[in-house]
N, C-alpha and C positions, 0 to 999 in steps of 0.2 A: 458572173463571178462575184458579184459585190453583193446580192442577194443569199451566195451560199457563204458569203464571209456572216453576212449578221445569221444566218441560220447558224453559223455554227458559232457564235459571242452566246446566241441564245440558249443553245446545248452547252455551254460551257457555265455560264452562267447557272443553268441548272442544278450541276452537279456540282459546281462549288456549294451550294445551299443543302444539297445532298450530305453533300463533306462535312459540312457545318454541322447539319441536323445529326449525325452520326457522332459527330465528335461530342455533341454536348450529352446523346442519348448514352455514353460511353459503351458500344461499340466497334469494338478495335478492327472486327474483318470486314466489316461495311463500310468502316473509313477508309481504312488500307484499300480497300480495293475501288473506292470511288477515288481516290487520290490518284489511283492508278488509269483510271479511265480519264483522270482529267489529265495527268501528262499527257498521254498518248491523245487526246482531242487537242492540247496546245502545242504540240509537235504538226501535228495535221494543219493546226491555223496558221504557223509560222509557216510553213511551207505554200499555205495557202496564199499568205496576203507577200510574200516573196515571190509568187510567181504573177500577182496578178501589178505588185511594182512593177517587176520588171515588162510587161506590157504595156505599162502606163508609159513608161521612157521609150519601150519603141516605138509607139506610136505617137511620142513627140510631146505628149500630155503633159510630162514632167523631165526636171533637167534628171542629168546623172549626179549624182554624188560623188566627189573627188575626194 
């Protein structure tokens, strides 16, 4: 799990640079739409690094948060 978490820091990082490059090229449907890939890749890692917490707590790793 913690190997597909930096794979995807790395894809995200990417495409932020992507968004960049876009934005300064003024480009508005290659921004729009790499901004669009980068939500949906930061939706994907929050869920990601949510489920791999909550594994970390049951297997004792880490407390819970109250």
């Amino acid at each position: 799990m913690l190997n597909e978490m930096k794979k995807m820091d790395s894809i995200l990082r990417n495409i932020e640079a992507s968004s960049v490059r876009a934005s300064l090229n003024g480009d508005v449907g290659d921004f729009i739409a790499t901004q669009q890939r980068l939500n949906k890749l930061n939706s994907d890692f929050r869920l990601m690094l949510l489920k791999y917490l909550e594994e970390m707590e049951k297997s004792g790793l880490m407390l819970p948060q109250r």
